[in-house]
C-alpha positions as YAML, in Angstrom:
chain: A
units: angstrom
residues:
- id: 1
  name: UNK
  ca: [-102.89, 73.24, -43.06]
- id: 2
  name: UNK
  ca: [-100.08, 72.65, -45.35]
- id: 3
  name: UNK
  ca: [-101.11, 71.39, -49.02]
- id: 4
  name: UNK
  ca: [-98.43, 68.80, -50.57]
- id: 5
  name: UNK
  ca: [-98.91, 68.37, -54.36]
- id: 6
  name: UNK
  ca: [-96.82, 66.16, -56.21]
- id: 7
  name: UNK
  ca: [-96.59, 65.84, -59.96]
- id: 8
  name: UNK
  ca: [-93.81, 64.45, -62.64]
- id: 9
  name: UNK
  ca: [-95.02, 60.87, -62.79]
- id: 10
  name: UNK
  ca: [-95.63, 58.61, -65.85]
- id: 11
  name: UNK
  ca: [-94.94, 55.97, -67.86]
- id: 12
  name: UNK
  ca: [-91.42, 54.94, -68.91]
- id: 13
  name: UNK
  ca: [-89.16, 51.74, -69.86]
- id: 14
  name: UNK
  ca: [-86.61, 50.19, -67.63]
- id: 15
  name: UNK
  ca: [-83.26, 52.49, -67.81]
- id: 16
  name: UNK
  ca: [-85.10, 56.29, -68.39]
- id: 17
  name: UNK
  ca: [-85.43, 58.82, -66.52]
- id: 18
  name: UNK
  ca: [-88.37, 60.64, -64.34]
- id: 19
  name: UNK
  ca: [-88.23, 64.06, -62.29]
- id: 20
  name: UNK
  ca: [-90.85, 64.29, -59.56]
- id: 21
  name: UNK
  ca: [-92.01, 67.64, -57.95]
- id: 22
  name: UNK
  ca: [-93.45, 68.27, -54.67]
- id: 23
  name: UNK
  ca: [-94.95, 71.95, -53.76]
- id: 24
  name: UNK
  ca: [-95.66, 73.13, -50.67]
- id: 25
  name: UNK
  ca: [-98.59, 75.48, -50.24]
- id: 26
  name: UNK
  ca: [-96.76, 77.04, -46.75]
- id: 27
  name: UNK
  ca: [-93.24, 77.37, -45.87]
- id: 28
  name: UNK
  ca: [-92.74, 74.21, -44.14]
- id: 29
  name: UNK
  ca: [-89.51, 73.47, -46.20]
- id: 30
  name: UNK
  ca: [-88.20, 76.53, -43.89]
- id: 31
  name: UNK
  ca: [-87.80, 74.50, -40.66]
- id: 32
  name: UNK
  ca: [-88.39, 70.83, -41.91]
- id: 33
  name: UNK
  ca: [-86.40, 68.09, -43.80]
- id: 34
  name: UNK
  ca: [-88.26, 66.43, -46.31]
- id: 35
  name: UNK
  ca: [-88.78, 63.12, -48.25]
- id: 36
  name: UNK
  ca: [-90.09, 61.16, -50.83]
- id: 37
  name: UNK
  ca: [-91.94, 58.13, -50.10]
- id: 38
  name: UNK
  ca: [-93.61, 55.46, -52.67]
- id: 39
  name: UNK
  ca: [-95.92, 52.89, -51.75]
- id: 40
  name: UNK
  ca: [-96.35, 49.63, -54.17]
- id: 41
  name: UNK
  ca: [-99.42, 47.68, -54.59]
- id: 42
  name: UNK
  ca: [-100.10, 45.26, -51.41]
- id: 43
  name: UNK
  ca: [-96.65, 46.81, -49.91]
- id: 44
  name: UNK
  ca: [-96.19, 49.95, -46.97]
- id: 45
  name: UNK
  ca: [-95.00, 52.89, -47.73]
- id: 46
  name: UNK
  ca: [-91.57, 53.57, -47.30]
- id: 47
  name: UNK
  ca: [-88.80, 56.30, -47.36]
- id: 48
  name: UNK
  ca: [-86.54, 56.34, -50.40]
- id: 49
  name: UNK
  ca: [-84.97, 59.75, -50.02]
- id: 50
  name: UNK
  ca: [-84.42, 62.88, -47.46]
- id: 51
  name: UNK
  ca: [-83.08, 66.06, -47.34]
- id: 52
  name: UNK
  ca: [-82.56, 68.18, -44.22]
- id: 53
  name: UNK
  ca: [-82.68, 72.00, -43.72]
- id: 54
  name: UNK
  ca: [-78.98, 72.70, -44.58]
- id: 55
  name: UNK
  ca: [-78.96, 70.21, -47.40]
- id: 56
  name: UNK
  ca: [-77.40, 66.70, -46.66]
- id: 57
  name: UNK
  ca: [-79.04, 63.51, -48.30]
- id: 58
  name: UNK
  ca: [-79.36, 60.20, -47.34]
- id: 59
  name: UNK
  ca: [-81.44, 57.34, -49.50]
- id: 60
  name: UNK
  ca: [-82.58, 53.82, -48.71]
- id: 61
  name: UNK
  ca: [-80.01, 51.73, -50.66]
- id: 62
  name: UNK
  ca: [-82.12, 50.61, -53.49]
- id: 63
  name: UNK
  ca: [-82.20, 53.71, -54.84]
- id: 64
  name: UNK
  ca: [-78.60, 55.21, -54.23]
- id: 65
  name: UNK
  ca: [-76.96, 56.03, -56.95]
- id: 66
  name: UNK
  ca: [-79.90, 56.16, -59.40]
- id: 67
  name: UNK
  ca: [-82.39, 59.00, -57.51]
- id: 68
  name: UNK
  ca: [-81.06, 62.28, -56.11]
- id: 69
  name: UNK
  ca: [-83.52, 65.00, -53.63]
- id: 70
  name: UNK
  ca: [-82.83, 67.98, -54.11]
- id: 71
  name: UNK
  ca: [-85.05, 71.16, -52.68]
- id: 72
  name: UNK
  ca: [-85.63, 74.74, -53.29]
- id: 73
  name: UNK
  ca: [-86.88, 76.78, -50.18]
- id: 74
  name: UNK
  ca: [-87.58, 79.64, -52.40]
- id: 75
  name: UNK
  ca: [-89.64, 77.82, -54.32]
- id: 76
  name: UNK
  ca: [-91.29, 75.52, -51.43]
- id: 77
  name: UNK
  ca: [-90.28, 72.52, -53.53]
- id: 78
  name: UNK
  ca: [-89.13, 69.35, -53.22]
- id: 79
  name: UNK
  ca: [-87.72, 67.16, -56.65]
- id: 80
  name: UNK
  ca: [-86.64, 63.74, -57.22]
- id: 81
  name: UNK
  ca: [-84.23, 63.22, -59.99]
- id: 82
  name: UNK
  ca: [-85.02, 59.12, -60.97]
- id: 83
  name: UNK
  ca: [-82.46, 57.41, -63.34]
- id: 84
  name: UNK
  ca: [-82.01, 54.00, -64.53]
- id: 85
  name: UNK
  ca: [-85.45, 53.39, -63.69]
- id: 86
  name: UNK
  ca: [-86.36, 49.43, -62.42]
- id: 87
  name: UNK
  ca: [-89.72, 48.05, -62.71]
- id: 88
  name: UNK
  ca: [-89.45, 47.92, -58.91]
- id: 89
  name: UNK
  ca: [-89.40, 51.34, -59.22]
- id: 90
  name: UNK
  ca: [-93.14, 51.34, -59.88]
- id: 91
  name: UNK
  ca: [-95.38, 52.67, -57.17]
- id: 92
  name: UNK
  ca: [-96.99, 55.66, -56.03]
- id: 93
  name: UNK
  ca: [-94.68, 58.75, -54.64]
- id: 94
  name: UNK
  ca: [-95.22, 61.06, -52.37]
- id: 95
  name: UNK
  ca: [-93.88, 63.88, -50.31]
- id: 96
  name: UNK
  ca: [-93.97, 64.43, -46.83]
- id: 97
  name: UNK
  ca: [-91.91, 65.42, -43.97]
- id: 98
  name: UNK
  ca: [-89.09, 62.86, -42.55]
- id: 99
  name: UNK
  ca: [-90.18, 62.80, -39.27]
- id: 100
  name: UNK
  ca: [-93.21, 63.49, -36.88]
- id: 101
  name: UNK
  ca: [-95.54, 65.45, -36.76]
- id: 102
  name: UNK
  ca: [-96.56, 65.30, -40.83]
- id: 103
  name: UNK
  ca: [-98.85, 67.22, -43.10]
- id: 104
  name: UNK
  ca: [-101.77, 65.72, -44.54]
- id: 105
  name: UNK
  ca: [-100.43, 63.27, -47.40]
- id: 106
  name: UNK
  ca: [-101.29, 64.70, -50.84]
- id: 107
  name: UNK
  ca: [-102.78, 62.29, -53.72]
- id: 108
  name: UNK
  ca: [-99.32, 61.21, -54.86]
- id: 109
  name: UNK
  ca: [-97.87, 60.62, -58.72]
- id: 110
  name: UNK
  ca: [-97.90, 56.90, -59.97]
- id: 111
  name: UNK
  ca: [-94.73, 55.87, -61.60]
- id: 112
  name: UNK
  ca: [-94.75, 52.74, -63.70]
- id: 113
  name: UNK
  ca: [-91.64, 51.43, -65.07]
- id: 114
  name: UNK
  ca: [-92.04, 48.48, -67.93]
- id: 115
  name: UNK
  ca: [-89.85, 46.09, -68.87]
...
């Protein structure tokens, strides 16, 4: 069973900057494109940002321009660049695959963005 642990969360005011990392205890990044999701209080969790096998992006269009995925196979890691952090921002993040079937979710990072 594949382990996701994701880390790189915290506090920070409106405008900075976060990077969020996502390893992989198996080589699922191999064969799989990946994502970050975030789920806000009382709201589903939703997609914000992919990355297939051979490297092309795509983000939901609240973040575009401010977040970029990026991944390192080597590594079995996923990151998530965050700049000109919103306090809509704030929610938990995690990694998972983009599609069917996914690993077990891990505990997430909680980013909180003040005003």
């Amino acid at each position: 069973q594949v382990q996701l642990v994701e880390s790189g969360g915290g506090l920070v005011q409106a405008g900075g900057s976060l990077r969020l990392s996502c390893a992989a205890s198996g080589s699922i990044f191999m064969f799989r494109g990946m994502g970050w999701y975030r789920q806000a209080p009382g709201k589903q969790r939703e997609l914000v940002a992919g990355i297939i096998v051979g490297g092309r992006t795509d983000y939901t269009d609240s973040v575009k321009g401010r977040f970029t995925i990026s991944r390192d196979n080597a590594k079995n890691t996923v990151y998530l660049q965050m700049n000109s952090l919103k306090p809509e921002d704030t929610a938990v993040y995690y990694c998972n695959t983009v599609s069917a079937p996914y690993s077990s979710w891990g505990q997430g990072t909680q980013v909180t963005v003040s005003s």
